[in-house]
C-alpha positions as CSV (number, residue, x, y, z in Angstrom):
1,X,20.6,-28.8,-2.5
2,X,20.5,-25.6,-0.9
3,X,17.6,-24.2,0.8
4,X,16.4,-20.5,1.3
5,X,13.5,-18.4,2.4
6,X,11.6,-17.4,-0.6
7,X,8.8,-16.2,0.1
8,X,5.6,-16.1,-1.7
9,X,2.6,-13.1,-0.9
10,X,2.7,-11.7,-4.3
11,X,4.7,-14.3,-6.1
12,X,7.8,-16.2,-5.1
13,X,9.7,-15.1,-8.0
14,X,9.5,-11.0,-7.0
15,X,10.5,-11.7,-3.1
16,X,13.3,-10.4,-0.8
17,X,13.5,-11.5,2.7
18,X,13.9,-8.6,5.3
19,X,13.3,-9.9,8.3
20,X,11.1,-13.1,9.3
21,X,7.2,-12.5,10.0
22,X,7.5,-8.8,9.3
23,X,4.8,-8.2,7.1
24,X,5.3,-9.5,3.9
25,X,7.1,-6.6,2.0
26,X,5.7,-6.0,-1.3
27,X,2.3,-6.0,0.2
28,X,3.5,-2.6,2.4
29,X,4.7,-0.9,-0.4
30,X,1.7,-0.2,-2.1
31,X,-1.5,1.5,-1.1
32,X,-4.1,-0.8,-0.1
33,X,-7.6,-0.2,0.2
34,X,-9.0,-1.6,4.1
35,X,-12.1,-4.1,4.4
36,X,-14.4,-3.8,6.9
37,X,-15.8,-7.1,8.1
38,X,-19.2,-7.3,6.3
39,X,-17.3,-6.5,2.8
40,X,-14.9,-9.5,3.2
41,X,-17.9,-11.7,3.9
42,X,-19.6,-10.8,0.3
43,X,-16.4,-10.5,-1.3
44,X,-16.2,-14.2,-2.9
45,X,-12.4,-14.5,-2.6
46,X,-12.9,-13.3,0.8
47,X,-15.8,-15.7,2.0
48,X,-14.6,-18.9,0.1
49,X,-11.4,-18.5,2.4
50,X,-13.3,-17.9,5.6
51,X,-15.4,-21.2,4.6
52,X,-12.2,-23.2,4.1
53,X,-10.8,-21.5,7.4
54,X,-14.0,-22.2,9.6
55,X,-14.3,-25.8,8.2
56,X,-10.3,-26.2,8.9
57,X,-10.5,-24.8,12.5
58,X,-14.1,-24.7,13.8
59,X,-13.1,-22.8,17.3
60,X,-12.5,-19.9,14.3
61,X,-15.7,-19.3,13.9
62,X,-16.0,-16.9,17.2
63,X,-12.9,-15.6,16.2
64,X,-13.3,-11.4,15.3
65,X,-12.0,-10.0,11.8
66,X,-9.8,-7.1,13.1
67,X,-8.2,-6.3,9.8
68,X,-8.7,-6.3,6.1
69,X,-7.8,-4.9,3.1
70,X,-7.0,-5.2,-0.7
71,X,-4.5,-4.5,-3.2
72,X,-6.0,-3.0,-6.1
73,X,-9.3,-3.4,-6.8
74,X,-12.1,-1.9,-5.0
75,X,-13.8,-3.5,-2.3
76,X,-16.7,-1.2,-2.6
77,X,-17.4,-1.5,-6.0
78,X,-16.8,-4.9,-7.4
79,X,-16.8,-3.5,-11.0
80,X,-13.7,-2.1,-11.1
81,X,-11.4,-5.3,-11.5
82,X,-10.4,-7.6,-9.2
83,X,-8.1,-7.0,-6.2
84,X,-4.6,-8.3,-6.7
85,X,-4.5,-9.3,-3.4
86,X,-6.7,-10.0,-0.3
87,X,-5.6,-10.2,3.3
88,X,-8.0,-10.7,6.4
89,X,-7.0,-11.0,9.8
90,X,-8.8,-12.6,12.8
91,X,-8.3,-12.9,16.6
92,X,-9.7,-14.7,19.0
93,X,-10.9,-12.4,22.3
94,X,-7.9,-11.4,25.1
95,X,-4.6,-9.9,25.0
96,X,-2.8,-13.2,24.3
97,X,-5.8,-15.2,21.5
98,X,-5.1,-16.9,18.9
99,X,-4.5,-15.1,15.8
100,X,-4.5,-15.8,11.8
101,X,-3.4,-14.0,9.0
102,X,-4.7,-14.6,5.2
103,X,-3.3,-13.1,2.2
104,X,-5.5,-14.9,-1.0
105,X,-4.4,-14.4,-5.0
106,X,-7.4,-12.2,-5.7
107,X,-7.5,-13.7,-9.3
108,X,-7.0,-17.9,-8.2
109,X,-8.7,-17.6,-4.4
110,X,-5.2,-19.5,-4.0
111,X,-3.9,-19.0,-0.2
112,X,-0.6,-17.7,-0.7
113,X,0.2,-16.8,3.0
114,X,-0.9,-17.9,6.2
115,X,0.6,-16.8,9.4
116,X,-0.5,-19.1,12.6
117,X,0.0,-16.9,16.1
118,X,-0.3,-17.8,19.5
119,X,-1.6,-21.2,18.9
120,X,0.5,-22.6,21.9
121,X,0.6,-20.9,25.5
122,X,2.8,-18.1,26.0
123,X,5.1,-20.3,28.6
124,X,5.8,-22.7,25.8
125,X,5.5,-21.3,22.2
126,X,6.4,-22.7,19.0
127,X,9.8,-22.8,18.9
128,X,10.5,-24.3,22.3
129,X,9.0,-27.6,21.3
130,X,10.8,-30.1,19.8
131,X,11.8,-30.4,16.2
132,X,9.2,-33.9,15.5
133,X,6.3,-31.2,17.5
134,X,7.0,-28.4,14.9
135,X,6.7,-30.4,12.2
136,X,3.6,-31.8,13.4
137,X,2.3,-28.1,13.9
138,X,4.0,-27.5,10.4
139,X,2.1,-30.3,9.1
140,X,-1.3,-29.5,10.7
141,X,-1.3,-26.4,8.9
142,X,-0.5,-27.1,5.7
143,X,-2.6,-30.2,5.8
144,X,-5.3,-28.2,6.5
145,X,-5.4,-25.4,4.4
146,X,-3.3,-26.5,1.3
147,X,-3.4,-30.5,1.1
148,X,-1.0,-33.3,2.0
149,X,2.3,-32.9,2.6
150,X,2.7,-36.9,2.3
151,X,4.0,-36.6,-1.1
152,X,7.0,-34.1,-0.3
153,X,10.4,-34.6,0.7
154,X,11.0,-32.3,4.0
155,X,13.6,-31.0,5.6
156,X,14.3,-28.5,8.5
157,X,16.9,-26.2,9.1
158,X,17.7,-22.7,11.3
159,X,17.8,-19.4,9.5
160,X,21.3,-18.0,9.6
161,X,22.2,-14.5,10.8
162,X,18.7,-14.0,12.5
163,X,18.8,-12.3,16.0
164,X,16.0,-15.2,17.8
165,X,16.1,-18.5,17.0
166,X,14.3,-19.1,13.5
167,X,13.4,-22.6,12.2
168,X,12.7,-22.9,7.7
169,X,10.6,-26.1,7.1
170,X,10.8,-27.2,3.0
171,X,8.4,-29.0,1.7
172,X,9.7,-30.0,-2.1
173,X,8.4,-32.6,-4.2
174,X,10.7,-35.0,-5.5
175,X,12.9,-34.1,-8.1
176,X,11.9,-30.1,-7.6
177,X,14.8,-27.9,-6.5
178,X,12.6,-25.1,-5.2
179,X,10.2,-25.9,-2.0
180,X,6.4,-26.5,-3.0
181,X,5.7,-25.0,0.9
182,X,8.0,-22.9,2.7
183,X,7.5,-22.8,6.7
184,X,9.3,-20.2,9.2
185,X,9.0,-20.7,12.6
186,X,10.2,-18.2,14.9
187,X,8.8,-17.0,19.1
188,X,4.9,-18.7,18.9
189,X,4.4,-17.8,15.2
190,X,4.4,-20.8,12.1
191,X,4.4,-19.2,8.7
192,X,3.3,-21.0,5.9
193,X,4.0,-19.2,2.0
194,X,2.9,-21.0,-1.1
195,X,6.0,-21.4,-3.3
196,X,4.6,-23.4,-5.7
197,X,7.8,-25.3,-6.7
198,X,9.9,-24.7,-10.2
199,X,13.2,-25.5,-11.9
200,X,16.4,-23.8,-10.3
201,X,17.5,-20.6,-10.7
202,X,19.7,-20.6,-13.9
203,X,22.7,-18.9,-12.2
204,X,23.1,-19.4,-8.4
205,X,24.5,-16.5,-5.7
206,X,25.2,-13.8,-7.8
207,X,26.4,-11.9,-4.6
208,X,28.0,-13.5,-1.6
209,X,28.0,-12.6,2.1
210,X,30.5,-14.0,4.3
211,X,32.6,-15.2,1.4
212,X,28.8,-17.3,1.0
213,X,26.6,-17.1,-2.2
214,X,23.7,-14.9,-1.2
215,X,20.8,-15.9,-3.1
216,X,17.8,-13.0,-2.5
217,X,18.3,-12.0,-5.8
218,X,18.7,-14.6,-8.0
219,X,15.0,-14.7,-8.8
220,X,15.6,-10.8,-10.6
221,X,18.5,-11.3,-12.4
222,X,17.7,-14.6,-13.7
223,X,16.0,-12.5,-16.5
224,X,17.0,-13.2,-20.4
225,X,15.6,-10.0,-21.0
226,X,18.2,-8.3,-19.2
227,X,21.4,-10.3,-20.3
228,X,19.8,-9.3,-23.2
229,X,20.1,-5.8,-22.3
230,X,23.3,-5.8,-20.9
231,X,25.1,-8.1,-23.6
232,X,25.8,-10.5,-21.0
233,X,25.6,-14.1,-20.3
234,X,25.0,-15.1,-16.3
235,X,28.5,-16.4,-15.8
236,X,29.2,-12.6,-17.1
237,X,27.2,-10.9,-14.5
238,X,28.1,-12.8,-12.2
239,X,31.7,-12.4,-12.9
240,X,31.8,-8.4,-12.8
241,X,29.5,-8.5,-9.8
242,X,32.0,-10.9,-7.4
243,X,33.9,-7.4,-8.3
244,X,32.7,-5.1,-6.3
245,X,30.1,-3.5,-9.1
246,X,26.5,-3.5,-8.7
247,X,23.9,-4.1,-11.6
248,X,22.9,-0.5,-12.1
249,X,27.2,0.6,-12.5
250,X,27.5,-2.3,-15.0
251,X,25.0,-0.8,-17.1
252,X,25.3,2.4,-16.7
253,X,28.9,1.7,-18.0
254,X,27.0,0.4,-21.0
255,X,25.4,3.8,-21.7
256,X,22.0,2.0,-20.3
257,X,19.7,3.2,-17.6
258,X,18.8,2.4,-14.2
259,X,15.2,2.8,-15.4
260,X,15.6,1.0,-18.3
261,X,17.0,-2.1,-16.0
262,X,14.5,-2.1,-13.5
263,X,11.6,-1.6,-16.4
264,X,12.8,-4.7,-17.8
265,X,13.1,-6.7,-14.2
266,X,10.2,-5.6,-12.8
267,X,8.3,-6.2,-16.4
268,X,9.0,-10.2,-16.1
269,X,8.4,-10.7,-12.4
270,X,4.9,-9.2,-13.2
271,X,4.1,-11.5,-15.8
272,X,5.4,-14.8,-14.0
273,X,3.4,-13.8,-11.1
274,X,0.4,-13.6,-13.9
275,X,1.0,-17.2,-15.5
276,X,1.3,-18.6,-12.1
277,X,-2.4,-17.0,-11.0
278,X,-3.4,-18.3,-14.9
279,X,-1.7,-21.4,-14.4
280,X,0.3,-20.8,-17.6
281,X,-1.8,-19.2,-19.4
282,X,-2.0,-15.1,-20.1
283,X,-4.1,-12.4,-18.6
284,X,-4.9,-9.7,-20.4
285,X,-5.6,-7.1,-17.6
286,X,-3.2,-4.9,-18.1
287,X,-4.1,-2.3,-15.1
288,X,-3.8,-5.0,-12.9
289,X,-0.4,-6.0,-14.6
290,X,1.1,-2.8,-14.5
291,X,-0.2,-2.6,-10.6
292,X,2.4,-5.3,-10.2
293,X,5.3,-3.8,-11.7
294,X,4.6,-1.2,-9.6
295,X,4.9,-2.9,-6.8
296,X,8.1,-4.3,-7.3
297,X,10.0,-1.8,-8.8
298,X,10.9,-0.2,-5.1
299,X,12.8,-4.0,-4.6
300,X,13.9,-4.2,-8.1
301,X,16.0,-0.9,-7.3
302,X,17.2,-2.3,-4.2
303,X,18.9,-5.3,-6.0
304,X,20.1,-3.5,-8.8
305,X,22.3,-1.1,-6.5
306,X,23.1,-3.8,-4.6
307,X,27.1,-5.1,-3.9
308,X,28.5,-8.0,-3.3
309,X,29.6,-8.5,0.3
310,X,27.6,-5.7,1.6
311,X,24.7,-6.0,3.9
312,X,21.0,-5.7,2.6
């Protein structure tokens, strides 16, 4: 089975990996409103996650909220919707604390991101330990914040092409072909993303790298809506793109748009994200819907123009 970095802040389905522990891309792109420390403690997706933090790790209780902020919503004025997204950030006191970052589904509560800093000693971080002590820190995490990880199947490998050495930890439950938990390690930093598990991609590596299936985008163009659009099947797509064409010169060669393509991408990855916060079901706040689409379009453009062989 092969393994990849999927990512997870806004929902796994509508990531592209850049470059590990940036900060997670989708949540850059759009304008997000800051927090200031007493607002995250009334805000209830805020405080519910600082209770679950405090009772996970204790020592964070002295730690110091140096950032905050939402996506969408309004942190002043609760009656505008709910945030799409909440993210806090605490430190512990000195140049070199102990740091924690939080970005919570503002509809579920759900903790979709965590990312763990400076947990070990600068002259022996994270990745110098050995592979059975990053699990264990792996673990630890997870265990804490999420649940169990007794249940899934794990496995560990390094991330290829990265410039430092990079560890992803999968965490899938039996039978799943996409992680439940996905874990980067890399310098003295675990991150933990919320996958949530799911069936395989329908088509696998539209574009390669290397001669390799690359498989960033297989999550957009796994769409029936646009082999719909494009009077293709997969195997189709996938055929003209191992040619040198990109998504947007296939269509356009169709007479169809490149806003037309990404309206119809970006359209699904907004609603999956929705029945994953409803837990199948449908949401019928459509400002908050069409925030998402938003959001994505910026990436959905990226894949779309996009060649085989070429370099993100």
């Amino acid at each position: 089975m092969k393994k990849r970095w999927i990512g997870g802040i806004v929902a796994a389905a509508i990531m592209i990996p850049t470059a590990a522990f940036a900060a997670p891309p989708l949540i850059e792109m759009a304008t997000r409103t800051p927090m200031t420390a007493e607002q995250v403690k009334v805000d209830v997706v805020g405080q519910a996650a600082l209770d679950k933090l405090y009772r996970s790790y204790p020592e964070t209780k002295s730690f110091e909220i140096v950032d905050a902020s939402q996506l969408g919503g309004n942190p002043a004025n609760a009656s505008q919707g709910k945030a799409i997204q909440t993210s806090i950030v605490l430190q512990e006191k000195g140049d070199h604390g102990k740091k924690i970052r939080l970005d919570l589904n503002g509809i579920t509560g759900e903790i979709e991101h965590v990312n763990q800093e400076n947990w070990q000693p600068q002259d022996k971080p994270v990745i110098s330990l050995t592979d059975q002590e990053i699990k264990s820190k792996v673990d630890d995490l997870i265990n804490k914040l999420y649940g169990s990880t007794g249940k899934y199947e794990y496995s560990m490998e390094p991330m290829q092409n990265s410039d430092s050495k990079t560890l992803i930890l999968n965490y899938t439950e039996k039978g799943s072909t996409t992680p439940f938990y996905q874990a980067l390690v890399q310098g003295n930093t675990i991150s933990v993303s919320l996958i949530g598990g799911g069936p395989a991609a329908t088509v696998e590596g539209f574009f390669t790298t290397n001669g390799k299936p690359d498989y960033t985008a297989d999550a957009f163009l796994n769409d029936e809506k646009l082999f719909a659009l494009l009077h293709m099947s997969p195997a189709e797509l996938k055929q003209e793109l191992a040619k040198g064409a990109s998504v947007a010169e296939i269509a356009a060669s169709k007479k169809i748009s490149k806003q037309q393509v990404i309206d119809v991408i970006a359209s699904t990855q907004a609603k999956k994200q929705f029945q994953a916060d409803s837990h199948g079901g449908a949401s019928d706040d459509e400002r908050a819907l069409e925030q998402l689409k938003q959001m994505v379009e910026p990436k959905v453009s990226q894949v779309i123009e996009h060649k085989t062989e070429t370099p993100w």
